[in-house]
C-alpha positions, 0 to 999 in steps of 0.5 A: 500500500502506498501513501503520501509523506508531506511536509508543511512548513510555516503554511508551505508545501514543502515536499510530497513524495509516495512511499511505500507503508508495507509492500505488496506482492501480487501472487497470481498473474491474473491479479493487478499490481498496485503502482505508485502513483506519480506526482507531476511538478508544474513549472510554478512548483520548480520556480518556488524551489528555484527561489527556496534554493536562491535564498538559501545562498543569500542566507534568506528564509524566505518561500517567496523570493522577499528578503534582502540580498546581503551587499557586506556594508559596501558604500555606507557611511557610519556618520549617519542618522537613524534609530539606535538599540537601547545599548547602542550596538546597533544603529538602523539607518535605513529603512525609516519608520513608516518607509514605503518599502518595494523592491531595490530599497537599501538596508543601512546602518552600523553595528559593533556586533559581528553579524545583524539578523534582519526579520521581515513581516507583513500584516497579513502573512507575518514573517515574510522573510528573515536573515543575517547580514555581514557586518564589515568595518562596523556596517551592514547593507543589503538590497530589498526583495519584496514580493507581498499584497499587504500593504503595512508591516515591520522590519526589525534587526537584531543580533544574538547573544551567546545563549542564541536569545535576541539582543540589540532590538530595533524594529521599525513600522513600514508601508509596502 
């Protein structure tokens, strides 16, 4: 008898596959032989795992191709404005609260932590994408991708401290 093993991640479909739960013999030729059945993938199913697989190397959690694509900091000035964390660790320069976000919007700012999680969410699907951004000579950058219908959200980064718990908050209010 066969049966169908899925994986649901986060509301996605993630992966189906047939698999066998005990085998089957046919005895006598004149009875059918039971075949596993065949999943067929469409073209938009190869384009998600395309995009699953071009996140991944962007360091980007993320189904949908929203993230930010991680620049190491290239071309960002530390003598910037922007909102602090409360221990001043991390200072996010970009986006502003209340940014309209789309596609090509630049992530800014400086840390004196080695590395930067970036979280994405949206007021209808929640997180949308989260990451890590390199930080190099005390700044991180990245490029927006934006793929959502809200139009409202946040974006918050944060570092972790050495028990993995989130440090050095900053989340801002955003528009889409």
């Amino acid at each position: 008898m066969a049966a169908i093993l899925v994986t649901i991640v986060g509301g996605y479909l993630i992966y189906a596959k047939s698999v066998n739960i005990w085998p089957l013999q046919s005895y006598r030729s004149d009875t059918p032989t039971i075949s596993e059945p065949k999943i067929n993938k469409s073209s938009s199913d190869q384009d998600v795992a395309q995009k699953n697989e071009t996140n991944a190397t962007q360091g980007n959690n993320s189904t949908n191709g929203t993230g930010v694509v991680d620049t190491n900091g290239v071309g960002v000035s530390k003598n910037q404005s922007g909102i602090s964390s409360a221990s001043g660790m991390i200072t996010l320069f970009t986006p502003k609260e209340n940014q309209k976000l789309s596609d090509g919007v630049s992530v800014e700012g400086k840390s004196s932590v080695d590395a930067v999680q970036y979280r994405l969410k949206d007021s209808l699907h929640g997180v949308i994408s989260q990451g890590r951004l390199t930080v190099k000579n005390g700044v991180f950058s990245g490029t927006l991708k934006i793929h959502t219908n809200a139009t409202e959200g946040t974006f918050e980064v944060y570092s972790s401290d050495a028990q993995g718990r989130e440090v050095n908050n900053i989340k801002v209010e955003v528009r889409y």
